[in-house]
N, C-alpha and C positions, 0 to 999 in steps of 0.2 A: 240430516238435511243441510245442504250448502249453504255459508253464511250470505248476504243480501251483495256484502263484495265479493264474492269469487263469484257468483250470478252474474254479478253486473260485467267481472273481467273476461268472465265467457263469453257475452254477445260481442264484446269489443272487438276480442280476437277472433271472431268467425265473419266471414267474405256472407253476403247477402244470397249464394246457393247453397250454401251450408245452413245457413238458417231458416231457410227459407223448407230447407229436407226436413228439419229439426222442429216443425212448428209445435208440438206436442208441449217442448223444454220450455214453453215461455209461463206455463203451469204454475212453476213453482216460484215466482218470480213472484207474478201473481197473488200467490196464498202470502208470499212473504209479507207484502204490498199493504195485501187488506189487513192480516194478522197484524203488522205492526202500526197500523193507519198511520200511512207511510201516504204520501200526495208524491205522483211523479209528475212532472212539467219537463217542458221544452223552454230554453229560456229567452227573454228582452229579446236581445238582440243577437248571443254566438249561433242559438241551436242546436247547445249540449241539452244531456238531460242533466234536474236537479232534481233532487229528492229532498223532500222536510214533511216535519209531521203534520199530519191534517189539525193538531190542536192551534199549532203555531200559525196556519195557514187562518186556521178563524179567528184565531186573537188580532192577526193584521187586517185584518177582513171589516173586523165591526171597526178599529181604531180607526182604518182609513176611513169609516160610514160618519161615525164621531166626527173627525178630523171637516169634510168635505161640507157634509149636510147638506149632500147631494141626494139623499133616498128617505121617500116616507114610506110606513109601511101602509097596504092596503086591505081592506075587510076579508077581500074576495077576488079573485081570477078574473082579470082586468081583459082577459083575451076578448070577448063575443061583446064586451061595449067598445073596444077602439075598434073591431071591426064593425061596428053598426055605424061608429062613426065615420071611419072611412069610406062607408057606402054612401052615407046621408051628403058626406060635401063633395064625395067623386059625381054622384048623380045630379045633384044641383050645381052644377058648372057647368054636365053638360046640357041641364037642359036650358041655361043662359046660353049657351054654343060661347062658353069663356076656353073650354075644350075641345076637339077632334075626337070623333069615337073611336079612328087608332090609337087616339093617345090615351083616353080612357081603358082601350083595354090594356095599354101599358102600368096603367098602374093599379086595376082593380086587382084585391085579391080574391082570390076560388077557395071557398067554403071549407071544402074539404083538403085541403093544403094549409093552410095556417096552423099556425104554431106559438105555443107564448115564445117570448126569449129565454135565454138564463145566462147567468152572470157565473163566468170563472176567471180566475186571479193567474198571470204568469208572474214566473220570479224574476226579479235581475237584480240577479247576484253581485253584476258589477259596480253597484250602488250599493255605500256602509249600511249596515244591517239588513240588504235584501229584503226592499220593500217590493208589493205585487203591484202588476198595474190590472185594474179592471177593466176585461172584455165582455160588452153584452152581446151576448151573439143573439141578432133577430133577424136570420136568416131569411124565417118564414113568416115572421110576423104579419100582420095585414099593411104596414107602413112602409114595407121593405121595397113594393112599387115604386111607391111616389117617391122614396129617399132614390132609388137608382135614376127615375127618369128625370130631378133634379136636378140629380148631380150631372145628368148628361146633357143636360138642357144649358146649368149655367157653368161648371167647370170650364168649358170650353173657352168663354169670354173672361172670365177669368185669369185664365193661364197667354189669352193673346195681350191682355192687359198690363200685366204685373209683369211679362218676360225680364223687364230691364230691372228688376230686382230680387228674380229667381234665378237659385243658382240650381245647373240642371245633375251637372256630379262633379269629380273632382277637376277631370279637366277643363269643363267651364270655370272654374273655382280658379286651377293655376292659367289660362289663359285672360284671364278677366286682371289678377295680381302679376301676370308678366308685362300687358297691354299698362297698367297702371304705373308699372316701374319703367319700363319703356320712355314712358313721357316725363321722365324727371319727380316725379311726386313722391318716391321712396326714399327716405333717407335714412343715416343711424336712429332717429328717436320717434319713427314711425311703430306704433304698438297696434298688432294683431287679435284683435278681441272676439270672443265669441259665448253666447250667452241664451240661455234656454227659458222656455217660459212652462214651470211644473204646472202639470195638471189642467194643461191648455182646454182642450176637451170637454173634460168636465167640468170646469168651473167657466165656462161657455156662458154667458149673462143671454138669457134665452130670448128676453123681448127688445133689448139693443142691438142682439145681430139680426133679428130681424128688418131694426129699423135701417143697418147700415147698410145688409144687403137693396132693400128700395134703394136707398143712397147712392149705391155703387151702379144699381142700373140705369137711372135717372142721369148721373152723371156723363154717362157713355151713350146717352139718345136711347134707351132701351125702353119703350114703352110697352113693346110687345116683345116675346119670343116666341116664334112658332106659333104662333096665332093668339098665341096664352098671355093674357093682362099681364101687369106688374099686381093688382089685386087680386088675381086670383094665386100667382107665385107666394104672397104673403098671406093667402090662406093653407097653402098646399105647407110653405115650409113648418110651422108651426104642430103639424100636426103628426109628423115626422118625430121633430125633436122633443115634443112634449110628452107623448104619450110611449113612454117607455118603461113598459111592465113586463117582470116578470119574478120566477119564484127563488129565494133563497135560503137554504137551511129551512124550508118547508114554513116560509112566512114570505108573501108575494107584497114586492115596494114598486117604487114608480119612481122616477129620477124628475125629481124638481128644478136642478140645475146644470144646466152644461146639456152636452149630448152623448148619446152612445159613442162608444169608442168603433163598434161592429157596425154602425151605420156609414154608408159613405157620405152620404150629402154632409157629416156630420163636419169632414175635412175642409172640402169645400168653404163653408160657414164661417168654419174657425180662421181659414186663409184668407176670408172676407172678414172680418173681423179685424186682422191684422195689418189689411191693408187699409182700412181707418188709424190705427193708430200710427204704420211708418210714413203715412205722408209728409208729415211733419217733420221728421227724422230726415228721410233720405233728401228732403229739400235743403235742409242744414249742411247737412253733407257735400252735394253735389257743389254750393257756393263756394265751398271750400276744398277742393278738388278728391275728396274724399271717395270710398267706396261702400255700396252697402250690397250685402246678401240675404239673401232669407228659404228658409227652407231646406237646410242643408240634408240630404238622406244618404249619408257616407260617412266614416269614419277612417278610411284609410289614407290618408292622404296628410303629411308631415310638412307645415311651413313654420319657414324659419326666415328672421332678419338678421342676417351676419352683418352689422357694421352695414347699412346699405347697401346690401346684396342678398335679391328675392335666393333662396335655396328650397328647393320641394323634393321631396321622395317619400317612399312608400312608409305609412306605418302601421305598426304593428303593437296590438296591445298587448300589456305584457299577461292576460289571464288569458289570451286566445291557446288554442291545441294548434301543433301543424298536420289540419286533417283536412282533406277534402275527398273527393268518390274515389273509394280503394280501385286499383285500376281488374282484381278479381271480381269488380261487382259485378251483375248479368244486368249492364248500360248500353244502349245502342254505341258503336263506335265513337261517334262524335260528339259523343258525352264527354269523352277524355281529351280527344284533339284540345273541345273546348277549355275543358279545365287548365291545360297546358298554355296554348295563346294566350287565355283572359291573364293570366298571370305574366307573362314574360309581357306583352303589351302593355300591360296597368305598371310596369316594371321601367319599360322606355319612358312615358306618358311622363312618370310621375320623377323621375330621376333626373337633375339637374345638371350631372356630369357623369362621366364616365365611370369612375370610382365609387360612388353610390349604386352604380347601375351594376356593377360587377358585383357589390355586394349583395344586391337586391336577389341575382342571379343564384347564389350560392347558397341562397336561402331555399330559393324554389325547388333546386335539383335537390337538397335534405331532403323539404317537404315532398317531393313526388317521389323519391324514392322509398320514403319511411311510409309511403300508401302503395307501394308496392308497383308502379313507373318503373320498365325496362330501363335503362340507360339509353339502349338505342332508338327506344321510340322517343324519348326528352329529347335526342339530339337529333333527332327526324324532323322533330316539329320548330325546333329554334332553324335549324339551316333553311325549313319550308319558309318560315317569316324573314330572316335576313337574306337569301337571294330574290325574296319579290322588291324591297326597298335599297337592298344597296348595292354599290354599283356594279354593271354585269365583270367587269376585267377581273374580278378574284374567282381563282379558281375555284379554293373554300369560302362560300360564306362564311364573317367574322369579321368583328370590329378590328382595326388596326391601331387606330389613336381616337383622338377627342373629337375630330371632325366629321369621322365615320359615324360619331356616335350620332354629333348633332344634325348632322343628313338625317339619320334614323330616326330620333325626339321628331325631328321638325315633318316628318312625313306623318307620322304615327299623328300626331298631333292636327296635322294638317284633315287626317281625312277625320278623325273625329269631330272634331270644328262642323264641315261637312252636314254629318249626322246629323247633329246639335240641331243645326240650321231647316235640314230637311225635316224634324221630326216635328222644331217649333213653324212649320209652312205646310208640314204635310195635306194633303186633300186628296180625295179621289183620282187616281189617273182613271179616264176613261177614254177611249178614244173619240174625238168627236167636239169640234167647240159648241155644233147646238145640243150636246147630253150635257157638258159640262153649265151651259146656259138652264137648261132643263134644272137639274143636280142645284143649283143656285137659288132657282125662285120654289123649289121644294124646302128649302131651308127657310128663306126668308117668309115666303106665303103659302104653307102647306096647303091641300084640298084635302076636303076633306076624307077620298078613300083612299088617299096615299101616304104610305108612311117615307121617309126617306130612305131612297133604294141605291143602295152602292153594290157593286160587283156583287154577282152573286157567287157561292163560291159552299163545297159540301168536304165537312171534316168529318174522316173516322177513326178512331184508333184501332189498335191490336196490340196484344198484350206481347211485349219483346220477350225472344229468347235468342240467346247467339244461336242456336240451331236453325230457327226458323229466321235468317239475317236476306233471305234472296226474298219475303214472303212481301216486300216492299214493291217489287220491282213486278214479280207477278199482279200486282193488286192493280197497279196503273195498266198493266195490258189488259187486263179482264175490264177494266173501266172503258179504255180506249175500244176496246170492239163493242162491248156494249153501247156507246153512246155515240159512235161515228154514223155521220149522216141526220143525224137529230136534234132539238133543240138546244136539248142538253148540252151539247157539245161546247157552249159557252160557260159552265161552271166550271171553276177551277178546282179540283179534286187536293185537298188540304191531307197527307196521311200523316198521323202521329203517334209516337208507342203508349200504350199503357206500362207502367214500371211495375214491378212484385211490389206485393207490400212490404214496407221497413218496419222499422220498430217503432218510427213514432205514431205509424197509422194504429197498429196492433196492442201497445201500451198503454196511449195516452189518451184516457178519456174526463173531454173537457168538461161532459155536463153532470159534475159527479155528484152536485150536491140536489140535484132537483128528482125529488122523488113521486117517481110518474105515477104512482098508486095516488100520492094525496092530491096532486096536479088534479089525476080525473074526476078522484070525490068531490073536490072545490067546484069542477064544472059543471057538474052532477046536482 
C-alpha cells in the first residue's frame, strides 16, 4: 500500500478530470485516514489541507473547553426543548401581533427538518502551535430562522451606520491612508497599528450585548423595525444565542458564553458590541486628525511609511502556495479570465509605483504558468485590460513609464471607489417612482400579507462540462419561447453551473465526532 505521502502527491498532480475518472482511488486515502486516526481539515484561512492526529485534535478540543468555559455539559438532547421553545415565543408574539404571519413563517422551524448542531474544530496552522477554532454548525437547528431573519432585519442599519469606520477591502483601506496623507497628517513618526480581538465570538458577554444592541437602536430612533418592537427584538435575540446545543465525543454541552461561530446573527451582535466600545476611541482619534478601521477581511495588502511617504503593494505571506484553478480543470471559461484580471487588477490597485507593479506582474505570470496558463492566453487578458484604460495612440497596449502607470492605478482605483459607493447605497432599481414609493412603505410599515418584494427573478444551475459549453445559450432560447407573450416574461432567468465535486467536498467530513446512533437513542 502507498505511503499517506505519495497518496496525498497523487491527487495534487491530477487536473479535476483525471480525478474525477479516478473516483474509486480516493479508497485508500480513506482507509489510510481512519487506520491511522489521522483528522483531515481544510485550514483558517489559505484552503490547503492539513492533516493531524484525531488525539492531538481532542487534547486541543477539551484545553480550548478549559481555557474558555464557554460549554456546560448537558443530561440529555437539548434538540425538542429549544424547539418547544422556539414555538412557545414565535406563537406568543404573534398572537400580541409584535409579528407579521410572513415573518413568522420566516422563522418557524418544520418539525421534520431540524437538527441538533455539532461542533467541529479547523486548524490554523498559521498561528504557533496550530490552535483549532470552533465551528458550531446549526445549520438546522430550530433557532437557525430567527438568527437569519435577524441578522437581515438589523445587519442592514448596522452596516448604514458604522460605514465611516468600516473598512470595506483593501482599496477602501489604501484610498482612506492616501485621502489622509493627502491632507498633510502623514509624517516620518506616524505608526501603522493593527490589533485583533481573540476569541471575539465566543467570549461574547451574552446579556450586555443584548443590552447594547436596545442601545444602538434606541440611539438611531429605532423603536420599531418592520413592525417588530425593540421588545420583542430582545426577546428573539436571546434565544438565538443562548440556546446552543449540541453533541460532542458522544456527551451533548450548551455554550453559556459568547455565541456560535456558525450562527450569522452571531456577527452581527459581536459588531454591535464593538461599536459600544470604539465610540470612545474613534472620537479621540478624529480630534486629533487621526484614523480609525474596523473589520478588516483581507490580508493582502502591504503598507508601508517610508520617511513620510504612504507606499502599498501587494502581500504575500510567506506559508501561502502559488496555487489557484489549474487552467486543466473542467471551469466554465470565465473562471480563468477571472482568476487572471482579479490578479493583475489587485496588482495595479495595490502597487504604488511602477517598479513594484512590474514586480508584482512576474509573480503572477510564475504563478499562472506553474497552474498550467498558456502564455498566450496571460497575454490576451493583460492586453484585453490595458487597451480598455490606456490611452488609444499605442498600437501595443503597455505601460511605457510611471505616468502610464498612474493613469492606469488612478482609473482602476477610480471605478472601484465606484463600487464601494454603489454597494454601500445599493437599493432596488425598479422602474417606476410609485414602485419604488410602494418598495419604501413595505419596508418601513409592512402589511400584513406582504412580505417585501423586490424583482422577481428564477435561478437554475446545470452541471458544467466543456462539452456541453453551447447548453447556456440553448437554455435562454427554450426560456424565451416558453415564456414570450406571458406574465412571466418579467423574471429574469439567473443560469449558473454546478462544478464536479473536488476533494474537499469528497474528503472532508466535518461532523466526525457526533455519533448518529447515540444522537438517536438520546432522542429515543
Amino acid at each position: 500500500m502507498k505511503s499517506l505521502d505519495e497518496i496525498i502527491k497523487q491527487y495534487q498532480k491530477r487536473s479535476p478530470l483525471l480525478w474525477i475518472s479516478n473516483l474509486p482511488d480516493d479508497e485508500p486515502l480513506r482507509k489510510i485516514l481512519k487506520k491511522g486516526q489521522y483528522v483531515l481539515r481544510v485550514t483558517d484561512k489559505s484552503g490547503i489541507f492539513h492533516i493531524g492526529h484525531a488525539a492531538d485534535y481532542a487534547k486541543k478540543a477539551e484545553a480550548y473547553r478549559k481555557k474558555t468555559c464557554a460549554y456546560i455539559e448537558l443530561d440529555s438532547d437539548p434538540l425538542w426543548s429549544v424547539f418547544d421553545k422556539v414555538i412557545l415565543l414565535l406563537n406568543g408574539l404573534r398572537a400580541k401581533k409584535h409579528i407579521l404571519s410572513w415573518q413568522l413563517d420566516k422563522m418557524i422551524p418544520k418539525r421534520e427538518k431540524v437538527q441538533l448542531a455539532y461542533l467541529y474544530f479547523i486548524p490554523k496552522p498559521h498561528k504557533i502551535g496550530t490552535p483549532l477554532r470552533p465551528i458550531v454548525s446549526s445549520l438546522h437547528m430550530p433557532t437557525t430562522g430567527i438568527s437569519k431573519f435577524l441578522d437581515k432585519l438589523i445587519r442592514p442599519l448596522f452596516d448604514k451606520y458604522a460605514r465611516s469606520t468600516t473598512i470595506i477591502d483593501g482599496v477602501d483601506l489604501i484610498q482612506r491612508l492616501e485621502a489622509y496623507a493627502t491632507n498633510g497628517y502623514l509624517n516620518p513618526t506616524t505608526y501603522f497599528c493593527t490589533f485583533d480581538i481573540t476569541d471575539l465570538y465566543i467570549m461574547l458577554p451574552q446579556e450586555e450585548s443584548f443590552d447594547i444592541l436596545t442601545e444602538f437602536l434606541l440611539q438611531y430612533g429605532y423603536h420599531k423595525i418592520q413592525n417588530i418592537p425593540i421588545d420583542a427584538i430582545r426577546k428573539l435575540a436571546p434565544i438565538v444565542i443562548k440556546e446552543n446545543g449540541f453533541p460532542y465525543e458522544n456527551i451533548f454541552y450548551r455554550q453559556v458564553i459568547g455565541g456560535a461561530l456558525g450562527s450569522v446573527f452571531t456577527l452581527t451582535l459581536a459588531n454591535i458590541l464593538m461599536w459600544k466600545w470604539e465610540k470612545q476611541l474613534v472620537h479621540r482619534l478624529t480630534i486629533s486628525n487621526e484614523i480609525y478601521g474596523r473589520s478588516v477581511p483581507f490580508l493582502d495588502v502591504l503598507i508601508e511609511n517610508r520617511k513620510g511617504t504612504l507606499t502599498t503593494s501587494v502581500y504575500h505571506k510567506e506559508a501561502d502556495e502559488p496555487y489557484v484553478v489549474p487552467f486543466r480543470s473542467d471551469h466554465p471559461s470565465h473562471v480563468f479570465r477571472n482568476t487572471i484580471d482579479t490578479a493583475i487588477i489587485r496588482a495595479v490597485r495595490y502597487s504604488t509605483n511602477l517598479s513594484q507593479f512590474e514586480e508584482e506582474m512576474r509573480q503572477i505570470k510564475l504563478m499562472l504558468l506553474y497552474n498550467g496558463y498558456p502564455p498566450i492566453h496571460i497575454d490576451c487578458r493583460t492586453n484585453r485590460l490595458f487597451t480598455k484604460y490606456l490611452f488609444n495612440s499605442y498600437i501595443l497596449p503597455m505601460l511605457i513609464n510611471s505616468d502610464d502607470f498612474s493613469h492606469l492605478r488612478h482609473e482602476f482605483l477610480l471605478k472601484s471607489k465606484n463600487s464601494i459607493n454603489n454597494a454601500a447605497t445599493r437599493n432596488p432599481t425598479i422602474a417606476g417612482q410609485a414602485h419604488l414609493t410602494y418598495l419604501k412603505n413595505q419596508v418601513e410599515h409592512p402589511t400584513e400579507d406582504n412580505e417585501l418584494i423586490t424583482k422577481r427573478h428564477l435561478i437554475i444551475h446545470y452541471w458544467h462540462e466543456i462539452r456541453l459549453r453551447k447548453q447556456y445559450q440553448s437554455i435562454r432560447e427554450l426560456w424565451s419561447r416558453t415564456v414570450q407573450g406571458t406574465e412571466t416574461i418579467d423574471t429574469a432567468l439567473i443560469i449558473g453551473t454546478s462544478l464536479n465535486p473536488n476533494l474537499k467536498q469528497e474528503l472532508i467530513t466535518k461532523n466526525i465526532q457526533t455519533d448518529s446512533r447515540f444522537v438517536n437513542e438520546a432522542r429515543e
